[in-house]
LOSERO-858294 format. One record per residue (C-alpha): residue number from 1; residue in three letters; chain; y, z, x. Coordinates in steps of 0.1 Angstrom, whole numbers, plus 5000, padded with zeros to 4 digits. Layout:
<sites>
{NUM,ALA,A,{Y,Z,X}};
...
</sites>
This chain:
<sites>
{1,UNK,A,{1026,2799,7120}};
{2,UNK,A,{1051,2812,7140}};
{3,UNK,A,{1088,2802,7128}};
{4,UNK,A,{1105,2813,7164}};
{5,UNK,A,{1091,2827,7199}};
{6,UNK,A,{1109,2841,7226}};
{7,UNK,A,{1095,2841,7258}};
{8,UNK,A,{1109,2858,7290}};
{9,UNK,A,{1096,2857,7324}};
{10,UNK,A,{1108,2874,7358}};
{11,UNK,A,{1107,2843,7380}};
{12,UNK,A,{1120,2803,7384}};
{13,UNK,A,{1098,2788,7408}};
{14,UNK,A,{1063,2773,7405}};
{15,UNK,A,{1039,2801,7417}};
{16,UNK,A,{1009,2816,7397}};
{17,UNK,A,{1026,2834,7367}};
{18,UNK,A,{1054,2811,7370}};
{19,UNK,A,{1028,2782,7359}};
{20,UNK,A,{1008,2802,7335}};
{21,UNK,A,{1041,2808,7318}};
{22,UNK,A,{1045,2769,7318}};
{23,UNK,A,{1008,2766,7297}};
{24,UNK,A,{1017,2795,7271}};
{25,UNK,A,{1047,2779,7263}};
{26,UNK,A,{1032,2744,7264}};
{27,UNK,A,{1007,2754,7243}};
{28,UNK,A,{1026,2771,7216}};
{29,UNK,A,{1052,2741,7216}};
{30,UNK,A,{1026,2719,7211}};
{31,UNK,A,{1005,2740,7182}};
{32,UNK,A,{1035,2749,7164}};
{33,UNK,A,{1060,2717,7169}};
{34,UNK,A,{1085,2726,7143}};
{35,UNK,A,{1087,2765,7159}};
{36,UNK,A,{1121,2772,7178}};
{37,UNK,A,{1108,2781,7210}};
{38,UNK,A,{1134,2803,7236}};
{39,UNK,A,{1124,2805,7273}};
{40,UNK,A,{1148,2832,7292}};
{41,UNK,A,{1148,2829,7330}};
{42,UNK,A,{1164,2852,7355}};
{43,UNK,A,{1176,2820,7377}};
{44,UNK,A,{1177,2779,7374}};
{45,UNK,A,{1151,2763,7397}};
{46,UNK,A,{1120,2744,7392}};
{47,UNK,A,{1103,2760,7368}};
{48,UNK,A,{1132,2757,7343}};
{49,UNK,A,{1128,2715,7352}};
{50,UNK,A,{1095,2719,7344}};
{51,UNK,A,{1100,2736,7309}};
{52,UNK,A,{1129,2712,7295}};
{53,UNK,A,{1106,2687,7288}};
{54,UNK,A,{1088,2702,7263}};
{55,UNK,A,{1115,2732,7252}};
{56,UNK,A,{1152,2724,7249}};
{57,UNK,A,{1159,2761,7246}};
{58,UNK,A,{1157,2776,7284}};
{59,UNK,A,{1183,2797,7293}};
{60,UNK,A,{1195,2814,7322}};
{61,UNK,A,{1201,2853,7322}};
{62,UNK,A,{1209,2879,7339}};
{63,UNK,A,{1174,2898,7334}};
{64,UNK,A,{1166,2935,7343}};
{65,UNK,A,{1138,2928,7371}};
{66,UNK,A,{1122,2957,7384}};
{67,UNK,A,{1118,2953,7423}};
{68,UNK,A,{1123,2978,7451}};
{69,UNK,A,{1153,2966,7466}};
{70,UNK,A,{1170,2972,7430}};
{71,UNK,A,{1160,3006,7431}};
{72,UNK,A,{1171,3014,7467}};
{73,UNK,A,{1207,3000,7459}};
{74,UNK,A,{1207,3020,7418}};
{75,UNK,A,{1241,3043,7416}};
{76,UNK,A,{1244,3066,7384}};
{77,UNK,A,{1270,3037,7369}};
{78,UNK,A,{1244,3012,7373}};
{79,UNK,A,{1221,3032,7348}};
{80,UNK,A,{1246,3032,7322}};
{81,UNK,A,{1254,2994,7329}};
{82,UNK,A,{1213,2989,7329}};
{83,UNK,A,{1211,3008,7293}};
{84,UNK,A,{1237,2982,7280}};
{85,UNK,A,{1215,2954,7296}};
{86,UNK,A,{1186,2970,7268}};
{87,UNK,A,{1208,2974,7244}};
{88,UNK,A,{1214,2938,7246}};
{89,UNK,A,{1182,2925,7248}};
{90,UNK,A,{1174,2945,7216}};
{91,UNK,A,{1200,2925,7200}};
{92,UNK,A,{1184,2892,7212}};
{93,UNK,A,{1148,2901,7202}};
{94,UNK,A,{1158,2906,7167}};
{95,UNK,A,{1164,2866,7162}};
{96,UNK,A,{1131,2857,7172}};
{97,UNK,A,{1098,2868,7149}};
{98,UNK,A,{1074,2870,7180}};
{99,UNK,A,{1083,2880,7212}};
{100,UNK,A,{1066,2872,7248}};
{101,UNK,A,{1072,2891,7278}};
{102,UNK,A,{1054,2874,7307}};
{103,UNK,A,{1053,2902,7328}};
{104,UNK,A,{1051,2939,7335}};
{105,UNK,A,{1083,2939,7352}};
{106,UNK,A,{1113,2923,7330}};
{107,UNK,A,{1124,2964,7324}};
{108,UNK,A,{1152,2957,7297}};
{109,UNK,A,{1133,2931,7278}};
{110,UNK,A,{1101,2961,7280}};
{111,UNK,A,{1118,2991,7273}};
{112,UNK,A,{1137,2968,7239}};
{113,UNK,A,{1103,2959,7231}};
{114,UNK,A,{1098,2996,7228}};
{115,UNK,A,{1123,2998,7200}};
{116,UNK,A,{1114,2973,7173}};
{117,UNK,A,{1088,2964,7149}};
{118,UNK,A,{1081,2926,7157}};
{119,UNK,A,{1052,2914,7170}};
{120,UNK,A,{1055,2913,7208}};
{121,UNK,A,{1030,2904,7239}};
{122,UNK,A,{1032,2916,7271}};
{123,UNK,A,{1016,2896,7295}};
{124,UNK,A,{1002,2912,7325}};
{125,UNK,A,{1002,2893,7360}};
{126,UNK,A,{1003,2924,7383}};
{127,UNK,A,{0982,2956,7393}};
{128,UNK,A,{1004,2984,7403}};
{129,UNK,A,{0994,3014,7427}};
{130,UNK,A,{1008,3045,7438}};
{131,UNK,A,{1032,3058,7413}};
{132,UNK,A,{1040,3023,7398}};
{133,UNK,A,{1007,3027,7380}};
{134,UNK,A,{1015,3058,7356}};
{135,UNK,A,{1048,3045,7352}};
{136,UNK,A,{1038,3009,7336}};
{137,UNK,A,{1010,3023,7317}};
{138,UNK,A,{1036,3047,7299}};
{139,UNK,A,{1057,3019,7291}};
{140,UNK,A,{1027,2998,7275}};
{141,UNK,A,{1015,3028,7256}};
{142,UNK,A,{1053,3030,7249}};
{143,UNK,A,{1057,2993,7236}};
{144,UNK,A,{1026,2994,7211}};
{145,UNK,A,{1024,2956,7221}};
{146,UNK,A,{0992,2933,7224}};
{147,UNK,A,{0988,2931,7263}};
{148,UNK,A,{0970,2901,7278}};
{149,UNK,A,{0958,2910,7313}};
{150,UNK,A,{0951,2882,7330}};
{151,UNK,A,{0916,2897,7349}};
{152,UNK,A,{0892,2924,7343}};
{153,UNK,A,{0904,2941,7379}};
{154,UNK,A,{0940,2938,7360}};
{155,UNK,A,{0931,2956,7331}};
{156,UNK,A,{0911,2980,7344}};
{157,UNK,A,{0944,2992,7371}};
{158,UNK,A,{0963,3005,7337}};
{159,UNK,A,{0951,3031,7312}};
{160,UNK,A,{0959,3020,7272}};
{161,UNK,A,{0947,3041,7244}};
{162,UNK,A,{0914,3026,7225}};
{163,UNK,A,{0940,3018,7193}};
{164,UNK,A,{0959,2995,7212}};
{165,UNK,A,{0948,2959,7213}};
{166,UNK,A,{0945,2936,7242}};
{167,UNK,A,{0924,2906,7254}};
{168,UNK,A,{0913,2896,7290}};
{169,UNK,A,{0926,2857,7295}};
{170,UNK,A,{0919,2838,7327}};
{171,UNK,A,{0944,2819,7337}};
{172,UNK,A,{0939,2785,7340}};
{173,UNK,A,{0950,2750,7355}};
{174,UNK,A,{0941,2711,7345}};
{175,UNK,A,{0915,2696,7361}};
{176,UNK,A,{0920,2676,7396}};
{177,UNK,A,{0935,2641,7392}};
{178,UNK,A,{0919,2630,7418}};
{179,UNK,A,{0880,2647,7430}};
{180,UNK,A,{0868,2632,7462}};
{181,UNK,A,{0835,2647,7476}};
{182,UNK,A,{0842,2664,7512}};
{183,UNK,A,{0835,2635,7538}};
{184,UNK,A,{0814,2646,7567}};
{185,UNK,A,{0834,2648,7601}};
{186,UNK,A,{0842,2662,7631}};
{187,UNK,A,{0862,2694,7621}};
{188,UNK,A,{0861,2721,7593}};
{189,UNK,A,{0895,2719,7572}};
{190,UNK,A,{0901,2749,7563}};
{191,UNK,A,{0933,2755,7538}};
{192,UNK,A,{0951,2786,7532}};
{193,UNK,A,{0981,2781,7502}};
{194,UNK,A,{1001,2813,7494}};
{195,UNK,A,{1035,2829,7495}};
{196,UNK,A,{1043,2840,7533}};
{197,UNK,A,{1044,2876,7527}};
{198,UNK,A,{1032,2906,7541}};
{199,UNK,A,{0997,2906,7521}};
{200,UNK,A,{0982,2872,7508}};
{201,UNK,A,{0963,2875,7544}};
{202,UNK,A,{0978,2847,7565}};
{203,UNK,A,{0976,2868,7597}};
{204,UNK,A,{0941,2880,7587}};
{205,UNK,A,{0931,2843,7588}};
{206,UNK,A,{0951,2841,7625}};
{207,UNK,A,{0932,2868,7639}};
{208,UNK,A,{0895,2853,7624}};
{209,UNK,A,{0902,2822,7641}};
{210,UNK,A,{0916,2839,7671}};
{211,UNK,A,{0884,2857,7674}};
{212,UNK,A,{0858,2826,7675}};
{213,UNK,A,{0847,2810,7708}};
{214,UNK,A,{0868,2781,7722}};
{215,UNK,A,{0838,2759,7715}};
{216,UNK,A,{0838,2771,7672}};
{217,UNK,A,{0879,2768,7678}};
{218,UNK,A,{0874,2734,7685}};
{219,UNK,A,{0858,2727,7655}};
{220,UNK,A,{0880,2741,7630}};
{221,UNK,A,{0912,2728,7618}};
{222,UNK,A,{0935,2752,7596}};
{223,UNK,A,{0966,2743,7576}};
{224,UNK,A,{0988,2771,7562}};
{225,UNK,A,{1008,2760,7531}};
{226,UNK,A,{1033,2782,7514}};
{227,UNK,A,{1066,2797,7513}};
{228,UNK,A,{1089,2829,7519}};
{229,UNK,A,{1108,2846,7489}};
{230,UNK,A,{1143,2845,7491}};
{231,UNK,A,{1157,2853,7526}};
{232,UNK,A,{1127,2865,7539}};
{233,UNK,A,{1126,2844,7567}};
{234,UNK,A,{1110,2868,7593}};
{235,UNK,A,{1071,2860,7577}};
{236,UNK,A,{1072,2824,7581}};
{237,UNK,A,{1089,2834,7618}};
{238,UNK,A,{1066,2857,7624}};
{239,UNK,A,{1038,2837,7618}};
{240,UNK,A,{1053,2804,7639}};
{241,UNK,A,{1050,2831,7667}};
{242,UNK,A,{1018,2849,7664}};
{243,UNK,A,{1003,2813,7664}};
{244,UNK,A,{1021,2801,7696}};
{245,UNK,A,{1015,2832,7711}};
{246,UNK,A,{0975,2833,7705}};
{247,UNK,A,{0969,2801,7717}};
{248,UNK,A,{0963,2782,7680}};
{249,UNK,A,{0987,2752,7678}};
{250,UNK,A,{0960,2730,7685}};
{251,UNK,A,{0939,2744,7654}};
{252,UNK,A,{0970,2752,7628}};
{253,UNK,A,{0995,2738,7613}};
{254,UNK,A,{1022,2752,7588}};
{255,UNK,A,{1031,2730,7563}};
{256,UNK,A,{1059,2739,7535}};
{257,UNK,A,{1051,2749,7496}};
{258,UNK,A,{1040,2723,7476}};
{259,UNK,A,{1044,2728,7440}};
{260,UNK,A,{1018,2696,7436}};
{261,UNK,A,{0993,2708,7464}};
{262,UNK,A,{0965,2678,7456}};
{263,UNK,A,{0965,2661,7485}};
{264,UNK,A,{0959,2691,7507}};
{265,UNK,A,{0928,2706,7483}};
{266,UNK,A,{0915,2668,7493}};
{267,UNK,A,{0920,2677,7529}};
{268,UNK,A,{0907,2709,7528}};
{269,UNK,A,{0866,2712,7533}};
{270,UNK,A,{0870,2753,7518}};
{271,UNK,A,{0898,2772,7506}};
{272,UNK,A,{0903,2805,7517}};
{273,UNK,A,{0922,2832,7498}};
{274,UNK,A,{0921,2861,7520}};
{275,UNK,A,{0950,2887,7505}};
{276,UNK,A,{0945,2922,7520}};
{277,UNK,A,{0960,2938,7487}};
{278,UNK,A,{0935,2931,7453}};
{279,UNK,A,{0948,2898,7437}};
{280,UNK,A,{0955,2904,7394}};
{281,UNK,A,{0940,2866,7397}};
{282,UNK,A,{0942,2846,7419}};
{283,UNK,A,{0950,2810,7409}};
{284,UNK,A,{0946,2794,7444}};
{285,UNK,A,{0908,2800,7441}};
{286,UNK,A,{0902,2786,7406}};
{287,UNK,A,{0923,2756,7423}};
{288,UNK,A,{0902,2749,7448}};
{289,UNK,A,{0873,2746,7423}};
{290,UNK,A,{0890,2725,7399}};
{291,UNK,A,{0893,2699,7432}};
{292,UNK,A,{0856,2707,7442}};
{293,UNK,A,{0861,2730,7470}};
{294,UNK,A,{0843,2758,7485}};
{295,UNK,A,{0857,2792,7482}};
{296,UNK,A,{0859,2816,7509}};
{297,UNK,A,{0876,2851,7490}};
{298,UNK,A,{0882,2884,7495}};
{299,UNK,A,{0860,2905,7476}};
{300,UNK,A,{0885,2925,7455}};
{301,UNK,A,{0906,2922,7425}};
{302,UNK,A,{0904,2890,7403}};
{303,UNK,A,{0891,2870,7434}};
{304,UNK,A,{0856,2886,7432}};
{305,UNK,A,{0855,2878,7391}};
{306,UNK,A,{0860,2837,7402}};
{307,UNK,A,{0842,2830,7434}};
{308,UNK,A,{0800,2841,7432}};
{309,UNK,A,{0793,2845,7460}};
{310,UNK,A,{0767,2820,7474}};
{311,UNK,A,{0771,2799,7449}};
{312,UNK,A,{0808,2789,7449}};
{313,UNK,A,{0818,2802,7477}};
{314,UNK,A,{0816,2836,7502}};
{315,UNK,A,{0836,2865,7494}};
{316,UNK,A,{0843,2884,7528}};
{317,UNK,A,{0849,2924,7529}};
{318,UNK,A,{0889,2928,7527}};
{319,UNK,A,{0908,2929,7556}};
{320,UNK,A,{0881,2922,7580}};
{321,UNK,A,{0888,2904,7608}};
{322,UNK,A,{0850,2896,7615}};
{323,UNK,A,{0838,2894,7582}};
{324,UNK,A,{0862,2869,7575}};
{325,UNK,A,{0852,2852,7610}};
{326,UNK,A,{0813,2854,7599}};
{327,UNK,A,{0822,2835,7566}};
{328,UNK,A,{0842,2804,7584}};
{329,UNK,A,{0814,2803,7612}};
{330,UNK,A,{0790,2797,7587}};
{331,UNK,A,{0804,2768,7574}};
{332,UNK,A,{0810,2754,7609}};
{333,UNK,A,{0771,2758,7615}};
{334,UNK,A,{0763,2747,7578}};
{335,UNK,A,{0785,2720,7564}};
{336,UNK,A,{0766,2711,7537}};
{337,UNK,A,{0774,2744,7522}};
{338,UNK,A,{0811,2732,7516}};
{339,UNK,A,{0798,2704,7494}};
{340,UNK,A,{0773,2721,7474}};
{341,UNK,A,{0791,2751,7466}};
{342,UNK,A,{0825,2724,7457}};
{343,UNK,A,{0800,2708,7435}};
{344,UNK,A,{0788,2748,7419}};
{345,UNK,A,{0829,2755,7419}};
{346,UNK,A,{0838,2729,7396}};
{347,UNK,A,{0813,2730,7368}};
{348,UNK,A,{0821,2768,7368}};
{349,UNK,A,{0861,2755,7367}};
{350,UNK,A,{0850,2733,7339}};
{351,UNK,A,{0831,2760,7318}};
{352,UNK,A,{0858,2790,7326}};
{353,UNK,A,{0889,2778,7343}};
{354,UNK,A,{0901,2745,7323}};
{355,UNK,A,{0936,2747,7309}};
{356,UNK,A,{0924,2745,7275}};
{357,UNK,A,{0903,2775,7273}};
{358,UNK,A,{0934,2794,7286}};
{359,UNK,A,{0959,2776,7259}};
{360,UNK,A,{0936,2782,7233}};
{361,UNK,A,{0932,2820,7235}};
{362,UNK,A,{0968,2829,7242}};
{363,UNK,A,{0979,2809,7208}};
{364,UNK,A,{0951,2827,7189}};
{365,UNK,A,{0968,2856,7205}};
{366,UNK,A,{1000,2847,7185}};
{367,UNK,A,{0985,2830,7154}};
{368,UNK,A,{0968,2864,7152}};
{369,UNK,A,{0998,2885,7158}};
{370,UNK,A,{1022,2862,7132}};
{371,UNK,A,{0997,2864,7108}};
{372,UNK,A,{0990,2906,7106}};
{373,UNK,A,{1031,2905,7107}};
{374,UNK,A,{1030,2884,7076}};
{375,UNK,A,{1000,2897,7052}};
</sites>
């Protein structure tokens, strides 16, 4: 068993790899009780609430995150102040006998990882493109770690040698505590949950509805659920307008983040998860099956690895406005669809998705690790 773990993650609230972070660490507190368990976190919030009940040990740090607005602002003195920050993180690694990095972007707790001999996971949430993509698959190769990706559309965005080892693990969520059976009625619900941002597909959604006849219009009802990041006001502005200005208050309704999002999957008749950019995942989806819901998906990334099409759901060609439009009309016209492919979702939650096949493979992951380190 594992005598200590370190775990460090780039975020503090309660989105995707925020709560995946929250099983792994769960599920090694729980496997190896008398472990000493350290969760580093780049801010308080509500993921560190979340963790203190089960790991005294969460600390907040000053972590190295990579994200473009830190690059913009870099100056030649902040590189030498950065190098200290790995230097540092070096020196807190060496306490610890395994080490997990829940992400691909924590670059001073990565590039340390680089430089010792422990046994060290790095957890991959994100698929990068452009010239992000060489750049992270150097620093894997340059790790030597065991990489979890968390899809088979993650893992096949980076390039690894064949000698270095790595898993594919689902993420996964507990089931529903409450699964009520879509009621017949007038309207379709329709539910989008996802950060306001420029590319989980909320204004895609806009302009499917916006298409339809007034007549489909009037049967549809559409709630958008989510949040900005930071200061990023201008999404959740921008999308206020865009729905005043096409004529939609009548058929949606914004509604704030929910870090306990039940009662809306028990609204919702299908769950639509429409990002214009390939999700790594995509936890919303999986979800909506564990609460019986149809899917309606993009087909790209992790989101067409969850959702078969026709049988849990539709996935719609990304970024179409009428493909998109096709899928929600024909649930309008076909409502029993909703119920039977809610019905298909979760027994395919049940056999894939559950919490504990995710908890299970990620501490066979570090059972397996600690014990190579030890023989």
């Amino acid at each position: 068993m594992p005598a200590s773990i370190l775990f460090v993650h780039q975020g503090y609230e309660l989105y995707g790899s925020d709560r995946m972070l929250i099983q792994s660490v769960i599920a090694a507190a729980r496997r190896w009780p008398k472990a000493r368990i350290t969760v580093l976190l780049p801010s308080d919030g509500p993921l560190r609430s979340e963790l203190l009940p089960f790991v005294a040990d969460v600390r907040v740090t000053n972590l190295g995150i990579l994200r473009k607005s830190n690059l913009k602002k870099m100056r030649l003195r902040d590189a030498a102040k950065f190098l200290r920050k790995v230097m540092e993180a070096r020196r807190v690694m060496q306490d610890y006998e395994l080490i997990y990095i829940n992400t691909a972007m924590v670059m001073d707790f990565i590039l340390a990882a680089c430089t010792v001999s422990k046994p060290r996971v790095i957890h991959v949430h994100e698929i990068p493109t452009g010239l992000a993509k060489p750049f992270f698959c150097a620093l894997l190769i340059m790790t030597g770690a065991y990489v979890l990706f968390n899809s088979h559309a993650t893992r096949a965005s980076f390039i690894i040698p064949f000698w270095q080892k790595y898993s594919v693990v689902w993420n996964g969520v507990p089931p529903a505590k409450q699964l009520v059976v879509p009621e017949a009625h007038e309207k379709l619900n329709v539910l989008l949950i996802g950060r306001f941002n420029a590319w989980k597909g909320q204004s895609i959604l806009l302009s499917a509805v916006r298409s339809l006849s007034v007549d489909l219009r009037s049967r549809l009802s559409v709630r958008l659920v989510g949040s900005v990041f930071g200061m990023q006001n201008h999404f959740a502005e921008d999308l206020s307008g865009t729905i005043a200005a096409q004529g939609l208050s009548s058929v949606v309704e914004m509604y704030p983040f929910n870090p306990n999002p039940g009662s809306h999957y028990l609204w919702a008749d299908v769950v639509v998860v429409p990002s214009t950019k390939p999700e790594p995942f995509g936890l919303v989806a999986i979800e909506a099956m564990a609460a019986g819901r149809s899917v309606i998906a993009a087909n790209h990334g992790g989101l067409s690895e969850i959702v078969i099409d026709g049988v849990t759901g539709t996935l719609f060609s990304p970024g179409s406005i009428n493909s998109l439009a096709s899928a929600i009309v024909s649930y309008i016209e076909n409502p029993d669809r909703a119920q039977s492919e809610g019905a298909a979702g979760r027994e395919r939650f049940e056999a894939e998705f559950e919490e504990s096949h995710y908890k299970s493979k990620v501490t066979s992951v570090i059972a397996e690790l600690t014990r190579s380190k030890l023989s």
